[in-house]
Phi, psi and omega in degrees: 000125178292101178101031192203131157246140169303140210222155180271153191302168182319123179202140179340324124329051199243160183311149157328148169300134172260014172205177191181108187228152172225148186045027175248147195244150192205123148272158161235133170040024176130304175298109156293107194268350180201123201233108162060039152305112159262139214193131189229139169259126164247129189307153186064064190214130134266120199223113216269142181255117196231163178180167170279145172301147213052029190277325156128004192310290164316328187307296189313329220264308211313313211275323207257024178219033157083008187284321170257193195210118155328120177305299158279138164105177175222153156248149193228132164240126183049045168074358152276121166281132188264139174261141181049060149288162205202157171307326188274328178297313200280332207268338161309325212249348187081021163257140167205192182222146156255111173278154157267030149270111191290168187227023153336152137256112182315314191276351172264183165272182183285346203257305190292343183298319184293326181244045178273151189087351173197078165286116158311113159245224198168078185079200190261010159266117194299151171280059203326300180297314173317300205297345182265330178254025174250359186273313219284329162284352170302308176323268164348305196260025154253009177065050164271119141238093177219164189288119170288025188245349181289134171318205180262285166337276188288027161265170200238150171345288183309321188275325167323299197301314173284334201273332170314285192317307208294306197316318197285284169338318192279337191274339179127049207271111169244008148269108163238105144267137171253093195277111169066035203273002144254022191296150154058031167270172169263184175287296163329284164339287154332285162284033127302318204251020150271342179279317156269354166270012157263346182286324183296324169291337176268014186247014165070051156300156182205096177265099165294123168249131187245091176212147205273047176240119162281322140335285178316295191320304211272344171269331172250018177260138187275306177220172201249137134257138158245137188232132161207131184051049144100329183251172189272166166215353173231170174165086184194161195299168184285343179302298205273018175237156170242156175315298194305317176299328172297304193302328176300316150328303182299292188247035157077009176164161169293150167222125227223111176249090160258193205252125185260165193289131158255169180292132169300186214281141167270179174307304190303159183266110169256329175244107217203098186258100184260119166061052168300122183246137180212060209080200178303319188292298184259105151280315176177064183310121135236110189230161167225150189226155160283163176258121177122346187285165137251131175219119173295122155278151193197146183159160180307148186303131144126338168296229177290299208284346163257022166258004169285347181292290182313308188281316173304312184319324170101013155302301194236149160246149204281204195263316181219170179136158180255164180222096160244174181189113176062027196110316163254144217285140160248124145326156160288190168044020196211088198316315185283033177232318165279348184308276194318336167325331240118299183300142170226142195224128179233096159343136171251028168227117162274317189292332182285313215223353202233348195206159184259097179314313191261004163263162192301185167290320173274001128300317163275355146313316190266298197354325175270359189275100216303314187301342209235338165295297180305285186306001201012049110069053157289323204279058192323301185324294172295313177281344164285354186284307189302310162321313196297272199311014185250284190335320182281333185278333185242002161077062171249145179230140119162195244289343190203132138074199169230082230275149172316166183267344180293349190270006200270146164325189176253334183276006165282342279192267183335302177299306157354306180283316168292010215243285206307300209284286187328306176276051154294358197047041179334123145284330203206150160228185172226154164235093185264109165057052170330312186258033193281144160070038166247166183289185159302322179267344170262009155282338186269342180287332181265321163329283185325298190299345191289298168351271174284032128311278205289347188286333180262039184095012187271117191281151208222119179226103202223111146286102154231146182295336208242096177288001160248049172249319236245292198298347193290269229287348206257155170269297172230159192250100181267126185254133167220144170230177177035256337066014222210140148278123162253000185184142178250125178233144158294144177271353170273021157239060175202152159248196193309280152353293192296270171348299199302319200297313207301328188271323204282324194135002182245182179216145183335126210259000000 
């Protein structure tokens, strides 16, 4: 592997640090975003970065892979401290980053994705057959198997994600931080990319991992930093931590989402999609949700339910099926038609599809509200006074002023979207991954609004990807396999377990 060594596993005896920072702190407009930060990387480590959203995570990812620069403090690579690292410096130096927006060119192939910036040439003609077999052995030797010949464009999340690492490992990348890099996976999927960032720690990668799955964190990281409000408050190997003390690390008290008495479900029916089809996929869909229910859709990753955003929202319209909310037929295909129903449909991709990125936080608040839509949301004056109480009702922060929302945490960043839609006064909603790629604590804050969602009659229609998302929040469990319901549970009959068997494709013993 280029730029890298194989390292023996970890022992108390473990190598010099190959990156290394002390005391450094970074503001933005006044707001400490990071005060005396310490932080040791080792080769053959995986080293999990945990924090609450706005916690300093991205900052610290920011400094040490050359975007920002330290107010304070020094970074040291191999014992050298660098002044003025930059991206290109740091990336020189074998530090980089994967963010979780991937950064492909969608249009090239994977072998040029792999080797951009430095194509094999002949003259002024590029080697094609080189440029295919120096990808596939990059590939090779992290156990990637995809075709280099495939765009960019048609790889799937997870494979984006190996072909970033194989390019960064091939240029000589012996830092990879990876942000967020199973958010919006399937459970398989996932664990491909867990499987390469342990193949990477053994081939003496110093992995930063940054992610709000606390399970995960805690099986595959050798050791832990926790940041809160900007300082480290943790630092120790992952063996000597427990879930609950991590949570306590993170955000500073226990934080505990249980299942609260809701008012029951009433008899009408507000939301009722009947023998929905959509191809292959959606076959003969049928659920009923009550006004006041939560009812989980659940089935193998790639099924009815994750075409549903799309087909309720009024984006695609399907091949055969009925739709009511409360009672009255909603046409398909036609967004302004499930608007005027009732229906509110929440993305479970804010960034592509749930948020305006360059508009303020308060512009995507209202954005759904007809008077501030009409007016293009001029009356800067008005719309923040209109704004304010939707932030205090959904706990959205942040750090100064009213920043594009793209400048927002990711669990701010939600809330916002769930803001925009919900207080609209919804009959019926659908809900896709409420809570993805949020902390623990702005998870519990969003349980808690569904919660009184539902209590104040709102039939709750929920994809979620988290079966203890799904045991928190659901009154009953609708199972689709092919594309078809096949089976219904109460959530006080089903366990975890059960649940768990239920998404994969089996059923409850």
């Amino acid at each position: 592997m280029t730029g890298t060594t194989r390292t023996a596993p970890r022992t108390e005896g473990r190598p010099a640090p190959v990156l290394r920072v002390r005391g450094v702190t970074k503001s933005f407009g006044g707001a400490a975003a990071l005060k005396d930060v310490d932080l040791d990387l080792h080769p053959g480590e995986i080293h999990a970065l945990m924090g609450m959203n706005g916690a300093g995570k991205s900052t610290l990812v920011q400094i040490l892979s050359g975007t920002h620069q330290a107010d304070r403090g020094t970074v040291e690579i191999d014992g050298t401290v660098q002044h003025g690292l930059n991206v290109r410096k740091a990336r020189r130096l074998g530090v980089a980053a994967v963010p979780q927006r991937r950064e492909l060119a969608r249009g090239l192939t994977v072998a040029e994705n792999v080797l951009l910036g430095d194509l094999p040439t002949r003259g002024p003609a590029v080697r094609w057959r080189a440029v295919r077999a120096e990808a596939r052995a990059a590939l090779a030797v992290l156990g990637i198997d995809i075709d280099v010949e495939r765009t960019a464009g048609s790889l799937s999340v997870a494979e984006q994600t190996m072909v970033e690492v194989a390019r960064e490992v091939r240029r000589g990348g012996r830092v990879l931080v990876l942000d967020e890099p199973t958010a919006c996976l399937t459970a398989e999927a996932a664990d491909q990319i867990r499987a390469l960032v342990r193949t990477l720690r053994d081939e003496g990668v110093a992995v930063v991992y940054i992610s709000h799955y606390i399970d995960e964190v805690m099986a595959i990281a050798d050791r832990l930093t926790v940041l809160r409000d900007g300082a480290v408050v943790c630092s120790a190997p992952a063996r000597e931590l427990d879930h609950a003390g991590l949570v306590r690390a993170m955000v500073g008290r226990d934080v505990v989402s249980t299942r609260p008495e809701r008012p029951a479900p009433r008899t009408e029916i507000g939301l009722a999609v009947h023998g929905l089809g959509d191809g292959p996929a959606v076959r003969d869909l049928t659920v009923e949700v009550r006004r006041g229910e939560i009812v989980a859709v659940l089935g193998p990753a790639g099924d009815a339910q994750s075409r549903l955003f799309d087909l309720l929202s009024g984006r695609r319209r399907p091949d055969t099926g009925r739709l009511h909310v409360d009672g009255r037929p909603v046409p398909f295909g036609r967004i302004a038609a499930s608007l005027a129903g009732g229906l509110r449909c929440v993305t479970g991709d804010r960034r592509s599809l749930g948020l305006f990125p360059d508009l303020s936080l308060d512009e995507n608040l209202m954005l759904a509200r007809d008077r501030f839509a009409r007016r293009r949301l001029h009356r800067r004056g008005e719309l923040a006074r209109r704004a304010a109480p939707l932030k205090r009702a959904y706990g959205v922060t942040a750090l100064s002023g009213n920043p594009p929302v793209s400048a927002l945490s990711g669990g701010n960043q939600q809330k916002v979207l769930l803001g925009k839609w919900l207080d609209t006064a919804p009959v019926a909603c659908f809900l896709e991954d409420p809570t993805n790629g949020v902390d623990i604590a702005a998870m519990a804050d969003i349980h808690t609004l569904l919660d009184e969602l539902a209590s104040r009659g709102v039939a709750v229609l929920l994809a979620s990807s988290s079966a203890e998302e799904v045991m928190r929040l659901a009154d009953r469990v609708v199972v689709v396999r092919g594309g078809r319901t096949v089976a219904e549970h109460d959530i006080t009959a089903i366990t975890r377990d059960e649940l768990v068997a239920t998404a994969l494709g089996g059923e409850p013993q």
